[in-house]
N, C-alpha and C positions, 0 to 999 in steps of 0.2 A: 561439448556443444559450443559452437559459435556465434557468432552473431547473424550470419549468416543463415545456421540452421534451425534459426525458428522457425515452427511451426503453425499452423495456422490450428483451427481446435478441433476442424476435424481428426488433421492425424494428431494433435495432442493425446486427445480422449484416447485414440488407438494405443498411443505408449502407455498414457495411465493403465489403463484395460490389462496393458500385457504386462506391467509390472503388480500391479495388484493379482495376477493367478500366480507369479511369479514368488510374489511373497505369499500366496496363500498356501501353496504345496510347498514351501518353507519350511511353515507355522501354520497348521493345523488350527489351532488356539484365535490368532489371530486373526486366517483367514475366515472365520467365520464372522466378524466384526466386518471384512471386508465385503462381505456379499452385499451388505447392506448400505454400506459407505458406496462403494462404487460398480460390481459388478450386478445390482438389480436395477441399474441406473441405463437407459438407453441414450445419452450422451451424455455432454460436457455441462451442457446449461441445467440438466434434471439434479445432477452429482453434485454441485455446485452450490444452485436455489436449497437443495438438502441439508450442504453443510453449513451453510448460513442459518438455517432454521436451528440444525440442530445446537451453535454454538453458542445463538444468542435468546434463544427461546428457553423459557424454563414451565416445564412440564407441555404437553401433546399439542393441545391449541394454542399454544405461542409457538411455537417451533412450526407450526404448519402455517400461520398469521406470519411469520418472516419468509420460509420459503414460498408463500402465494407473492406477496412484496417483489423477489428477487426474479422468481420466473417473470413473471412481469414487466419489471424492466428491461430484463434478457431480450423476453421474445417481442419486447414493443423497440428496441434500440440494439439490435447485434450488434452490431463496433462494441459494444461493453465485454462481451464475453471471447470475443477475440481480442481487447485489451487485458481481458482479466489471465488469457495464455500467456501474451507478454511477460504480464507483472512474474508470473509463476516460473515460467523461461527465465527469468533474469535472476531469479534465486541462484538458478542452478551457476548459470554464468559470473556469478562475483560469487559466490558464497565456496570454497574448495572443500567445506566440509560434508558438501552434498552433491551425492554422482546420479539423480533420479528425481522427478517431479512427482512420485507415489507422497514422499515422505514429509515436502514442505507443504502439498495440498493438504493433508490431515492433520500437521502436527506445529507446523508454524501459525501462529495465533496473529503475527502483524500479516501477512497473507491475507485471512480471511478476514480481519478488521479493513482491510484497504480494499476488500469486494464488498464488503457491508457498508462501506463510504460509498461507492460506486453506485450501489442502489439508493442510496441518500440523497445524492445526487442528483439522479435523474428524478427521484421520487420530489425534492426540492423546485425542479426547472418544470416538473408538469403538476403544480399546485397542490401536490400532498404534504405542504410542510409539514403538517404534525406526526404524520408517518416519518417523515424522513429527521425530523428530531428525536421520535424513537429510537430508527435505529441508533442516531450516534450515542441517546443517550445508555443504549445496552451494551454498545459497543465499550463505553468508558467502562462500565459496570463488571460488566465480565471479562472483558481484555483489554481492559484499561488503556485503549487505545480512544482519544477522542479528536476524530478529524471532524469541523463544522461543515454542513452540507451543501452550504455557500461556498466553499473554500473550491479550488479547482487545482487536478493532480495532472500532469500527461500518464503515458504508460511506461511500462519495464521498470514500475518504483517497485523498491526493496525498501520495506519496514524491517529492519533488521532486531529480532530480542524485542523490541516495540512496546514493551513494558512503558508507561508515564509518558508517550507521546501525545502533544498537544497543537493540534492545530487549528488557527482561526480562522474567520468568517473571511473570506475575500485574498484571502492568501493564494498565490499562483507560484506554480512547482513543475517544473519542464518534464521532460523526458529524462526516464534513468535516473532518478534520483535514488542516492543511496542515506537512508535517516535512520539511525542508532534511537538505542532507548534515551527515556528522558531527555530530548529534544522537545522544546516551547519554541512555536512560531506562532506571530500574533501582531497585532497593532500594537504599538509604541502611545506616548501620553501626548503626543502632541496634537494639536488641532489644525484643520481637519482630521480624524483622526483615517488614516493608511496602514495598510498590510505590504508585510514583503512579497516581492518577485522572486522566483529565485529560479536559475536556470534551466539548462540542460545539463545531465550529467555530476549534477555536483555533488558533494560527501561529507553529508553532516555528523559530525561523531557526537559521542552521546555527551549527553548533559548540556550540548549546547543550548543558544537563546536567540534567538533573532528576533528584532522588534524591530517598528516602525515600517517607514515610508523608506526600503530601501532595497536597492539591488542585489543580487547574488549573482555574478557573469557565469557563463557555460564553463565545467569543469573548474571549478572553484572549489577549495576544502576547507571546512570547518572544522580546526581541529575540536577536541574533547573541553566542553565547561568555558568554552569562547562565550563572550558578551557582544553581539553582533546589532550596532545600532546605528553602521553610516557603509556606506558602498562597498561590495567586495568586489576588484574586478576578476574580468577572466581568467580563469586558469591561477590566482592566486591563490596563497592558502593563508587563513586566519588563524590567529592563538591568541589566547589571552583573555582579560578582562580590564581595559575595556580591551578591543581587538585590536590586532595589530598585524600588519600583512607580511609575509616572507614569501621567499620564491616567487616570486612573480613574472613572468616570460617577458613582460615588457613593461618599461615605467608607468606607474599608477596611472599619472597626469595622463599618459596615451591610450588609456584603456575608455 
């Protein structure tokens, strides 16, 4: 798949569809797990609101109390669930250990926490705060993924492993963003207190930190366990503690 050939969610749903019969006359076993997960599902947005229900709900009326939440936001804001193909498309695209979007829809846990953000989200910007601090706080709980609902993501992000991600109120994250486990993004101690920017395309590896009141330029990389507390420009890559930039395509000062 390229970049090119994303899809939009009508014919996404079509490929899920056909890889789920695909694995279900595989796997007998599993394809009966499947009817339920996606083939009694007549699109993207019912299979979706489902597994959101099902991953952060515990026992029948919560699970059905998240996916009423999720449809909702779906069918009150489509751009979310054609952002939410993106984000799933983009697994495929950086990830080489995965040839099919059946497998990180059901089994990638940073996936469904960054659709569970999404309906946080919106549930946040049309006055249901305490809903939308539910979800993130079920989100922490069972996928210990915690994005705030004030915080703002573009699309084609990849939560990658997504184990102990932390992200705060007010934080801004471009397009394509790729973020490893154990990544903390958050406001710094200083007053006024600010949240990071951080761009398009950029590549957080795990265990890093980003605080304060500061930039991430477009294709910038954070190496692994970096302490990120003052500008990263474009296309540079960080390491270290405190950071320190290498490779950078053109002098700091020009960035």
């Amino acid at each position: 798949m390229t970049a090119a050939a994303i899809m939009p969610s009508e014919s996404l749903w079509q490929t899920i569809r056909d890889e789920a019969q695909r694995a279900a006359a595989a796997d007998p076993m599993f394809g009966k797990a499947l009817v339920g997960l996606i083939l009694a599902h007549d699109d993207f947005t019912a299979a979706l609101s489902d597994l959101i229900g099902r991953r952060l709900g515990d026992g029948a009326a919560e699970r059905e109390r998240f996916a009423t939440f999720s449809r909702d936001a779906f069918g009150s804001q489509p751009d979310l669930i054609e952002t939410a193909g993106r984000d799933l498309q983009a697994i495929v695209l950086r990830d080489p250990a995965i040839a099919g979007v059946l497998a990180p829809l059901l089994h990638f846990k940073g996936y469904v926490a960054l659709q569970a953000w999404r309906v946080s989200n919106w549930l946040w910007h049309h006055d249901h705060r305490d809903a939308a601090l539910l979800f993130q706080n079920e989100a922490s709980n069972v996928l210990q993924v915690s994005i705030h609902p004030a915080a703002s993501l573009g699309s084609s992000v990849y939560l990658d492993h997504a184990t102990g991600i932390v992200i705060g109120a007010n934080v801004v994250i471009g397009d394509a963003a790729t973020i490893l486990q154990n990544v903390s993004i958050g406001r710094g101690t200083e007053l006024p207190a600010r949240s990071p920017r951080i761009g398009r395309g950029v590549f957080i590896g795990s265990g890093a930190t980003i605080l304060g009141n500061v930039q991430i330029g477009d294709f910038a990389k954070i190496g692994a366990d970096t302490v990120v507390t003052s500008d990263v420009p474009r296309g540079c890559t960080a390491i270290g503690n405190p950071a320190r930039l290498i490779n950078c395509p053109e002098p700091a000062s020009a960035a």
